[in-house]
Structures are given as structure tokens and as C-alpha cells.
C-alpha positions as CSV (number, residue, x, y, z in Angstrom):
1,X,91.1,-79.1,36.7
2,X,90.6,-75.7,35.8
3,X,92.6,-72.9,37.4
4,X,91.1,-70.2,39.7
5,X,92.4,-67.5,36.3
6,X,90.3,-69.3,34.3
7,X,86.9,-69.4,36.4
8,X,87.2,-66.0,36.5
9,X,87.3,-65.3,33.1
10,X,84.5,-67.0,32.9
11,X,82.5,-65.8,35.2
12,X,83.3,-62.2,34.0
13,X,82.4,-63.5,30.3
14,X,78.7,-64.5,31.5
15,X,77.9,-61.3,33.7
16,X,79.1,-59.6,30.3
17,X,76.8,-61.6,28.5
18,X,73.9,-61.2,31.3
19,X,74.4,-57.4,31.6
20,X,74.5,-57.2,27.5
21,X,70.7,-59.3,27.2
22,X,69.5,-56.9,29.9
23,X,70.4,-53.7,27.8
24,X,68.7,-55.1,25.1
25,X,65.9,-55.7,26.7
26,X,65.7,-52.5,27.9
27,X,66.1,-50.9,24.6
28,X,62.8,-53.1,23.3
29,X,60.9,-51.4,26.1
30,X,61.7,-48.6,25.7
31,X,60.8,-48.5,21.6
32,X,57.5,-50.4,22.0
33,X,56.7,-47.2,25.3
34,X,57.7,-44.8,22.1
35,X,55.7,-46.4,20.0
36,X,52.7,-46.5,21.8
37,X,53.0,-42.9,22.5
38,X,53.5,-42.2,18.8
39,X,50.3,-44.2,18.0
40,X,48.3,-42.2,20.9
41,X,49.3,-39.0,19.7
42,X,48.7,-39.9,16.1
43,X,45.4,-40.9,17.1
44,X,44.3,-37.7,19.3
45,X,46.1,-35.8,15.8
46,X,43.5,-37.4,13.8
47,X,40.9,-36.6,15.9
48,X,41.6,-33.1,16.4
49,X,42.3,-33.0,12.8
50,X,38.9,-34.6,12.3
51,X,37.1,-31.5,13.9
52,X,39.3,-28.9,12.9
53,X,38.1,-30.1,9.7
54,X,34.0,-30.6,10.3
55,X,35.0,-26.7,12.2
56,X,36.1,-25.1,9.0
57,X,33.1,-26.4,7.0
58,X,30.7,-23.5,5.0
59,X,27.7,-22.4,7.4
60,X,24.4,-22.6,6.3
61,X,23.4,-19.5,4.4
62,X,20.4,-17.2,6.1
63,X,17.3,-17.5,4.5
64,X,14.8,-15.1,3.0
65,X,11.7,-14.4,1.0
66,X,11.6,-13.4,-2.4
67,X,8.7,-12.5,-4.3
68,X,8.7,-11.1,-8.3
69,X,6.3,-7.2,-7.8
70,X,2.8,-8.1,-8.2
71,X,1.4,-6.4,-11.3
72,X,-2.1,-4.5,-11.5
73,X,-4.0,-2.6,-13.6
74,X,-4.6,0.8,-11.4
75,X,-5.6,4.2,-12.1
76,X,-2.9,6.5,-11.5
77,X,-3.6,9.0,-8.4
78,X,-2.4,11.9,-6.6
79,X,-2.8,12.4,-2.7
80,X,-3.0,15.8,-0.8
81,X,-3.5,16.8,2.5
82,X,-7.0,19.0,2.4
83,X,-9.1,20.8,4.9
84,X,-13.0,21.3,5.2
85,X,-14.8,24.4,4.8
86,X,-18.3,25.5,4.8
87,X,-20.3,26.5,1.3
88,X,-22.3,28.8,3.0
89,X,-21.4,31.1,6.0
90,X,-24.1,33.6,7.3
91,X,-23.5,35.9,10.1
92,X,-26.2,37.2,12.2
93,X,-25.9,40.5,13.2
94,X,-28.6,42.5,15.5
95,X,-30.5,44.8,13.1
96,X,-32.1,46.4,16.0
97,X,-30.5,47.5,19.5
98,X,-31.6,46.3,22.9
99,X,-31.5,43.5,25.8
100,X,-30.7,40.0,24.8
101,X,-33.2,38.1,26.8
102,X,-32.8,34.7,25.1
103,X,-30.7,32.3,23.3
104,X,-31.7,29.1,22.0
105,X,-29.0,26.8,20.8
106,X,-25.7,26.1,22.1
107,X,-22.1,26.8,20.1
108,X,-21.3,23.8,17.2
109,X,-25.5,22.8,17.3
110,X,-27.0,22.2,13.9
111,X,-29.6,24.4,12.9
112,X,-32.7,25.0,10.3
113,X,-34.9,26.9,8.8
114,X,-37.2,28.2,10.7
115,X,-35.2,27.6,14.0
116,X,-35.8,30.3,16.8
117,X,-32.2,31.4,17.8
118,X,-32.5,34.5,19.5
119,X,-35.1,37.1,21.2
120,X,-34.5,40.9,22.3
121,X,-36.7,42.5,24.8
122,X,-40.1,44.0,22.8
123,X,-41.4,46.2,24.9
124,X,-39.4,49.1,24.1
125,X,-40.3,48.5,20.7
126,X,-44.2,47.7,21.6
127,X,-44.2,51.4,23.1
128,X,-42.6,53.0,19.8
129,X,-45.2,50.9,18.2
130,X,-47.9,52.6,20.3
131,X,-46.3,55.5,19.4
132,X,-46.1,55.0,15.8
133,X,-49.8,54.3,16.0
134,X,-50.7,57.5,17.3
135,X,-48.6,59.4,14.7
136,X,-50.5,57.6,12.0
137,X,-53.9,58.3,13.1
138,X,-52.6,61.9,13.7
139,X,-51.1,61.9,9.9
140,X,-54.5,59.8,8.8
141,X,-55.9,62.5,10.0
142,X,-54.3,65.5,8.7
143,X,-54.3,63.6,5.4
144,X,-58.3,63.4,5.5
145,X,-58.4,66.9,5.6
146,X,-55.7,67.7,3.1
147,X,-57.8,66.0,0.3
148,X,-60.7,67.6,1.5
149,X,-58.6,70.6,1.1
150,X,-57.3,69.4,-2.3
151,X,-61.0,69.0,-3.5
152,X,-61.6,72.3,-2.1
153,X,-58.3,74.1,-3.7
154,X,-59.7,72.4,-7.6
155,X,-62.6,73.8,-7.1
156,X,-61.7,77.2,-6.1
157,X,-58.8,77.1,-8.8
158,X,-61.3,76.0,-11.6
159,X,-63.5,79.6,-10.9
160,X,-59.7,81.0,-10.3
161,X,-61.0,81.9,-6.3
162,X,-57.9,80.7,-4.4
163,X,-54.1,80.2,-4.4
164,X,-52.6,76.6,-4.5
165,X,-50.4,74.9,-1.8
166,X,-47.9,72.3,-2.4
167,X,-46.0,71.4,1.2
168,X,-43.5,68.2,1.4
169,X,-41.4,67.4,4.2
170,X,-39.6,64.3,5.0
171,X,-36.5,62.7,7.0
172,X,-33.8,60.2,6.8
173,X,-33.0,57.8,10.0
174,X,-29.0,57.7,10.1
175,X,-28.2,53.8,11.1
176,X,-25.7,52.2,13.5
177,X,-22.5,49.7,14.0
178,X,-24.2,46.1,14.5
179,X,-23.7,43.4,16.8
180,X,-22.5,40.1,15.2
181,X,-24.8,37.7,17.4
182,X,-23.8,34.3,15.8
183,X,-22.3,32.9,12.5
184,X,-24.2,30.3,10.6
185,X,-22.4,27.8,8.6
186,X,-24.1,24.8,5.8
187,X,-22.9,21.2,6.7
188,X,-23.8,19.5,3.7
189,X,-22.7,19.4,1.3
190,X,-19.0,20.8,2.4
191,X,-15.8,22.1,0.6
192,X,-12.6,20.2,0.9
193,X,-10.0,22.3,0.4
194,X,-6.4,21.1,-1.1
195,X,-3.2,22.6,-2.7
196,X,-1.2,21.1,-5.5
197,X,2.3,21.5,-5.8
198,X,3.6,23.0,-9.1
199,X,5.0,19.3,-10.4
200,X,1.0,17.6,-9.2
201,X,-0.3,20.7,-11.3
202,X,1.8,19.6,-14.4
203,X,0.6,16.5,-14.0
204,X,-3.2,16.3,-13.3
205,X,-3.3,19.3,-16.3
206,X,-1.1,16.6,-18.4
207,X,-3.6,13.5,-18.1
208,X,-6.4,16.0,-17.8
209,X,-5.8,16.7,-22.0
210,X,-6.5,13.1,-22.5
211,X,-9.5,12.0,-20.0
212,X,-13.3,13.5,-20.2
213,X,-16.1,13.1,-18.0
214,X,-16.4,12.5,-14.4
215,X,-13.3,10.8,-14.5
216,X,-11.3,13.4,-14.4
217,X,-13.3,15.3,-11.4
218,X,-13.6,12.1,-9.0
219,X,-11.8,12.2,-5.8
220,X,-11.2,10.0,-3.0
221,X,-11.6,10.8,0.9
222,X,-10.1,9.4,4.0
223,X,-10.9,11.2,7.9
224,X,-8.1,10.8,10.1
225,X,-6.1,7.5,10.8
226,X,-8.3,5.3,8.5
227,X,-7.0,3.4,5.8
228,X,-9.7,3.4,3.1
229,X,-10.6,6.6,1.4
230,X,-14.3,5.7,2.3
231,X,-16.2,8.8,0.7
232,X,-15.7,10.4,-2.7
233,X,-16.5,13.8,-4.0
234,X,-16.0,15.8,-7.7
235,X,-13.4,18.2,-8.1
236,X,-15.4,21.6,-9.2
237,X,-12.8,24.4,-8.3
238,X,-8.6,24.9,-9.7
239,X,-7.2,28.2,-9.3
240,X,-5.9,29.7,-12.5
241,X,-2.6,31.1,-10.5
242,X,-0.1,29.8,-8.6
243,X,1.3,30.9,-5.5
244,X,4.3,32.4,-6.0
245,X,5.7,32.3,-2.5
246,X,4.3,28.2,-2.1
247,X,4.4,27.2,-5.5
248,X,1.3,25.7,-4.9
249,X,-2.1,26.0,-6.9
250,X,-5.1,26.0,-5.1
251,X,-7.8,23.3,-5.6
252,X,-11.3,22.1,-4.1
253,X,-13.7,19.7,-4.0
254,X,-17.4,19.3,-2.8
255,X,-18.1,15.9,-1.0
256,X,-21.6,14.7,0.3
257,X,-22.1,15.2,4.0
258,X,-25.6,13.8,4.6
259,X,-24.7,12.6,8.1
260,X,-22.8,15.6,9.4
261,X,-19.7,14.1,10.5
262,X,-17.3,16.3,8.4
263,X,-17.1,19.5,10.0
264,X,-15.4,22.9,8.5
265,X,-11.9,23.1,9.4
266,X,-11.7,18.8,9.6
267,X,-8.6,17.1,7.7
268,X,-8.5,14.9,5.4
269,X,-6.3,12.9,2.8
270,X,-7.5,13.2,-0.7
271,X,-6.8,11.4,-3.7
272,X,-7.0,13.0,-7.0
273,X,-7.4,10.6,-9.8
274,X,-5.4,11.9,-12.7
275,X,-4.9,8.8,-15.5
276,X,-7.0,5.2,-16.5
277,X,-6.2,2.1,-15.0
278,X,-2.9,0.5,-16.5
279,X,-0.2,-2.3,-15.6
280,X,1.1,-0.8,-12.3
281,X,3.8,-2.5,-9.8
282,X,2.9,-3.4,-6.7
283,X,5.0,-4.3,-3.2
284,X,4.5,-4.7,0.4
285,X,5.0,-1.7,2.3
286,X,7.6,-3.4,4.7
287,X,9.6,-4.2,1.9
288,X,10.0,-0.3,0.9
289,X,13.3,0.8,3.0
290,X,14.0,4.4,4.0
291,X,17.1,6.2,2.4
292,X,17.3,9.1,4.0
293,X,15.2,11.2,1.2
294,X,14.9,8.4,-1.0
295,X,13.4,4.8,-1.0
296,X,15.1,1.5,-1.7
297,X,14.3,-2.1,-1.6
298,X,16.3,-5.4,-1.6
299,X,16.4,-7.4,-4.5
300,X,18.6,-10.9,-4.9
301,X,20.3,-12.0,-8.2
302,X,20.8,-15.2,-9.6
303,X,23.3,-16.2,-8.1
304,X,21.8,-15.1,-4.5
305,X,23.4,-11.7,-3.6
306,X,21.4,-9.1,-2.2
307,X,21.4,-6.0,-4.8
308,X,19.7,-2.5,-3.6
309,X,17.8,-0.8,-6.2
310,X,16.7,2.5,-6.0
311,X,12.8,3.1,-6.5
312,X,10.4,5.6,-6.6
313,X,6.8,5.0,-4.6
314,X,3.8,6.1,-4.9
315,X,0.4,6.0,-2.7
316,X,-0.8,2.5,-0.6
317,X,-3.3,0.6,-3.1
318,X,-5.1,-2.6,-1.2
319,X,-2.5,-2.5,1.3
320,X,0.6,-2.4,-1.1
321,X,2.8,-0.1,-1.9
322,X,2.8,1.6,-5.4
323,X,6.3,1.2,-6.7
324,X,6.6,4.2,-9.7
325,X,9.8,3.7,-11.0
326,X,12.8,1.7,-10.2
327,X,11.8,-2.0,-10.2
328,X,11.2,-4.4,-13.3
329,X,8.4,-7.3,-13.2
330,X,11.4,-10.0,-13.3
331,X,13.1,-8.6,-10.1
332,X,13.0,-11.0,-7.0
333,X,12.0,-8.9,-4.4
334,X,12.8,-9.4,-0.4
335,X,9.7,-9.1,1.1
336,X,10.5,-11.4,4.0
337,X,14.3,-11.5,6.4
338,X,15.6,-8.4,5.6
339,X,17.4,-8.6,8.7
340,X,19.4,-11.0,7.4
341,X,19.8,-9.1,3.7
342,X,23.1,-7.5,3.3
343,X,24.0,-5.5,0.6
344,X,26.8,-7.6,-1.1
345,X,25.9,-11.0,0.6
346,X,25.0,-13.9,-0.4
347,X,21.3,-15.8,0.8
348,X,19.2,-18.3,0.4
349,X,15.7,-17.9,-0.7
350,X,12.4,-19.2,-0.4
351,X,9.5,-18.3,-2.8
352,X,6.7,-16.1,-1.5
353,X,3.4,-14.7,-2.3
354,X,2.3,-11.1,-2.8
355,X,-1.4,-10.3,-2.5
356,X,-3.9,-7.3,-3.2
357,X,-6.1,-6.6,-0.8
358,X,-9.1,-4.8,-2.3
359,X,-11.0,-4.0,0.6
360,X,-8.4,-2.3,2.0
361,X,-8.5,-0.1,-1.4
């Protein structure tokens, strides 16, 4: 039989062994809760990581239009700002005083030959007429008998019977200021006046060594806002000095005018041609950037960054710009996105197409 010492070691032995299976137990909970929180947080790492990732991907880069300058034979040209004038200015002036008792035609009305523009009151000049006639029946009259005199005098002075008479008398009318009454001006055809600048001189007198004919004297016309030159005229008139305080060298043409819209004092853009039609680069007019005095368009490289070049431009030609100097026929020119066309960055581009239009010409 076992003692009451012994019972109680044993009982102590299996609450040790009970509270020792507990512990552990414990312990495995614990790692497998740790565990599962190390897998969720590895999992919400890798997807985090995940879109961190697809985040710091390249973007897209912008997109633009590229075109090579279109290429076309043109003549070369100069444009000025002229002015109309009149060939022919009359002014009226009254050759005879009086009252002004009509006028027939209104300011800025065309007129002919023939056309009645103004009348004076006659009769004052009806009664000097009156008068006039009585003087020359009077001096008909003396003049009667001074030939009868005359015959009378050769007869006496062939028998040497008489003396001989020889009486003259005469008079001179002093005449007065005038009145300008109107000023007549011809309509057609009509000057356009121009002046070229000392470097335009150099070159129209340049080309002008090398071109004959009409060629050299044919101009173009535009009125206004309109973009064709729709009328053409003949140079006929270049100074021989130039203006020392402008620099300029007057010029002129004469221009048809059979419909009488131009009208003396009218402006207009004129085009001077000055050399024949050869290769000539051509580029959209929106494409052509402003740099403060100079121009400059956007090009793109082969490897896509936007490179500014530097050009010189000339006159519009079927609604493209004329591109002087500055610009190769390989260079890929923007003519579309420019918004997106930094100088320095790289773009993507997408081939375009630059066309002439020749009714705008």
C-alpha cells in the first residue's frame, strides 16, 4: 500500500507533466499564428512589390508628325508692300470768272470724254458778247473806210498829191489767279507704286544680268486680305538712286484696271519675280516657329529627339511656306504635335504628307 509521501509525488509528477504538454502546446500556436502572419505579409509584399514594379515602367512616348520638305521647282520672288497711283492727273481750274450755277457729278464718280461737269452763269458773258459785236461792226467799219482811204492815199502818192499815214494801236489783257474747280484722275490702266530695300535692289539687279524678256518685268498682285496674287502687271519704272535716308530705291509698275476696282492711293502686296523656276523647299506654314527675329522649325533625328534648326523663309507659294535656307531635303520635319516637341526630348513619330496647293498660288 502506498504511503500518502508517495501519492504525492506522484501527483506533483503528472501536474508537471500536464502543465509541461500545455506549454508546448502553446508554443505550436503561437509559431503556426507567426507564421501565418509571415505568409500574409509576404503576400501583400509581393503584391505591393508587384505594382511598384508595373508603377515604375517607361510611359508611352508622345507622338508626332514628321514629314521630309516637299521640293518644287519655283521661280524665285520678291514681295513689297506698294500703293496705287493715277497715270494721269488733270486739274480743272476756272479760266473765266463768275457764278457756279451747276455741277454735274459727285466726288470719286468716273468720268469721260465729253462729260458735262460744270457750268458758270453766261449772261454776263452773252452781254460782253453783245458788246464785242458792236465794237466789231464799229472796227468793220472804220476798217472799210481805211482801205478806201488806203486806195485813196496810192493814188494820191503815185501823182505825189498827199502825205501817207501809218497808225497802230493795240493792248494786252493782264490775267488772273484761277480757281481749281475739280481734279481729274485715269483709272486704267493704274501705277503701283513700291520701294525696294537696298539688299532686294542687289538682288533683282543680280538675276536681272541673267533673265531677258518679260520675265524679268512680270509682277504679281494681291488687294487686301486675299491670298492669291490674282492680277499681274509689268514692271516699267526703277529709280536710278537710292534714298539715302530709307535706303530704299524706288520702283513701279502698271497693272490693268479694266473694271475700276483699284483706285489711286489703294494697297497692295506685290511680287517681283527676280530668278527661273528651280528645286525650292517647301513647308507648312504652322510648322515655321517664331524666334524672336528669327525663324525655326522642329526637326527629329534618328534616334527620335527633337533638334531646332534655324531657317530662313521666304514668301507663301500654294499655301506653303518657302524655306530659303536652313533645312536639307533628308530632314524630318514636325509638321504635326509640336506641342508635344521639346527641344532635347525624345518622340515618337508617325509619317505625314506635305501637299502644294496650286490654286492657292
Amino acid at each position: 500500500m502506498a504511503t500518502e509521501t508517495e501519492l504525492g509525488s506522484d501527483r506533483a509528477e503528472h501536474m508537471g507533466r500536464k502543465t509541461s504538454g500545455r506549454a508546448l502546446a502553446r508554443l505550436w500556436v503561437a509559431a503556426g499564428l507567426a507564421l501565418i502572419a509571415l505568409l500574409g505579409g509576404w503576400s501583400r509584399y509581393s503584391r505591393g512589390a508587384s505594382r511598384s514594379s508595373a508603377n515604375t515602367r517607361p510611359a508611352a512616348l508622345p507622338e508626332v508628325v514628321v514629314s521630309k520638305p516637299l521640293v518644287q521647282d519655283l521661280d524665285t520672288q520678291l514681295g513689297f508692300l506698294g500703293q496705287f497711283s493715277a497715270v494721269s492727273q488733270v486739274e480743272l481750274r476756272a479760266q473765266v470768272g463768275g457764278a457756279l450755277t451747276g455741277i454735274f457729278f459727285r466726288d470719286g464718280d468716273i468720268v469721260r470724254k465729253g462729260d458735262l461737269l460744270f457750268t458758270i452763269d453766261p449772261r454776263p458773258y452773252e452781254i460782253t458778247l453783245a458788246e464785242a459785236t458792236a465794237q466789231l461792226n464799229v472796227a468793220s467799219a472804220h476798217l472799210e473806210l481805211a482801205d478806201r482811204q488806203l486806195d485813196r492815199a496810192k493814188d494820191l502818192e503815185q501823182s505825189n498829191a498827199g502825205s501817207v499815214e501809218n497808225l497802230i494801236a493795240g493792248s494786252r489783257t493782264a490775267t488772273s489767279p484761277t480757281t481749281l474747280l475739280a481734279t481729274l484722275v485715269s483709272l486704267d490702266p493704274i501705277y503701283l507704286d513700291f520701294d525696294m530695300s537696298e539688299s532686294d535692289f542687289l538682288t533683282y539687279s543680280r538675276y536681272g544680268k541673267h533673265l531677258k524678256g518679260a520675265h524679268l518685268q512680270k509682277v504679281e498682285v494681291a488687294l487686301g486680305d486675299d491670298k492669291q496674287y490674282g492680277r499681274s502687271g509689268a514692271l516699267d519704272f526703277l529709280d536710278n538712286v537710292l534714298d539715302r535716308s530709307s535706303g530704299t530705291i524706288r520702283a513701279r509698275a502698271t497693272v490693268p484696271n479694266a473694271d475700276l476696282v483699284l483706285t489711286p492711293g489703294q494697297f497692295a502686296r506685290v511680287r517681283v519675280v527676280v530668278a527661273p523656276p528651280s528645286p525650292t523647299l517647301l513647308v507648312p506654314d504652322r510648322a515655321v516657329l517664331p524666334d524672336q527675329s528669327q525663324h525655326m522649325v522642329m526637326t527629329v533625328s534618328t534616334d527620335g529627339t527633337v533638334a531646332p534648326k534655324q531657317v530662313e523663309v521666304g514668301d507663301i507659294r500654294g499655301g506653303l511656306r518657302v524655306i530659303r535656307s536652313g533645312l536639307s531635303p533628308s530632314d524630318r520635319v514636325i509638321v504635326d504635335g509640336l506641342l508635344h516637341a521639346a527641344p532635347g526630348s525624345k518622340v515618337a513619330t508617325r509619317d505625314g504628307t506635305i501637299r502644294y496647293a496650286r490654286s492657292l498660288d
